[in-house]
C-alpha positions in Angstrom: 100.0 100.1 83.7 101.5 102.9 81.1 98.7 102.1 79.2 96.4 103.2 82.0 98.1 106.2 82.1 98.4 107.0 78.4 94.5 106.9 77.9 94.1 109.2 81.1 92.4 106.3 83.8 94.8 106.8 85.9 98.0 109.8 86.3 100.4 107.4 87.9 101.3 104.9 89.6 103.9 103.4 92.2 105.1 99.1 93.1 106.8 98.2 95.2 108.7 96.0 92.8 112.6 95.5 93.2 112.4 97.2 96.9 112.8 94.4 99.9 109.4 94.6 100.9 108.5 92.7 97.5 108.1 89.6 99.8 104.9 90.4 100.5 103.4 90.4 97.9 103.2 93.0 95.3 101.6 96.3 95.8 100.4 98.9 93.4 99.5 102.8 94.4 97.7 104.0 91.7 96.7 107.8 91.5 93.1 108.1 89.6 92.3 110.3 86.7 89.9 113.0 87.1 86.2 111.9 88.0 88.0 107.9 88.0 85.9 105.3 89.1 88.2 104.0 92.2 86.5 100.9 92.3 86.4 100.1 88.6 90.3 100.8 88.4 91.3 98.6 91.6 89.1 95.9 89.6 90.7 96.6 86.2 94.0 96.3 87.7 93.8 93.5 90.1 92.4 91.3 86.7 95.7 91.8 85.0 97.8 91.6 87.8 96.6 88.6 89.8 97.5 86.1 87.0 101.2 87.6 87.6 101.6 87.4 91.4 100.1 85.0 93.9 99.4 88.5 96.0 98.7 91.8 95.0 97.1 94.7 96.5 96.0 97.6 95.2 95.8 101.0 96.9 93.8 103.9 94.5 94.0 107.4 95.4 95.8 110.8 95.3 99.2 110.6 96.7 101.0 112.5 94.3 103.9 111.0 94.6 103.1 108.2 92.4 105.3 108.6 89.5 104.8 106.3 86.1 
């Protein structure tokens, strides 16, 4: 994911990893870079991430409070 954000596909991004609510499954905010393709990143992200948790979902858009 910090790679993401060092080559400028996305600005940030937010999990709910280590909070209680990991139970269900891991989720990922992701704020897009300018002109991102939202689709492409949810794809890009959900390849690498699937193999690492039986359930992750992946919210792109522009909350700004995504943080890397």
């Amino acid at each position: 994911m910090n790679g993401l954000v060092r080559e400028g596909v996305i600005t940030g991004f937010k999990t709910n990893r280590g909070d209680k609510s990991h139970q269900d499954g891991l989720q990922v905010n992701v704020v897009p870079g300018a002109g991102g393709d939202v689709e492409g990143i949810r794809s890009q992200i959900l390849a690498v991430l699937t193999p690492l948790d039986d359930e992750v979902t992946v919210t792109v858009g522009g909350d700004n409070s995504a943080g890397a």
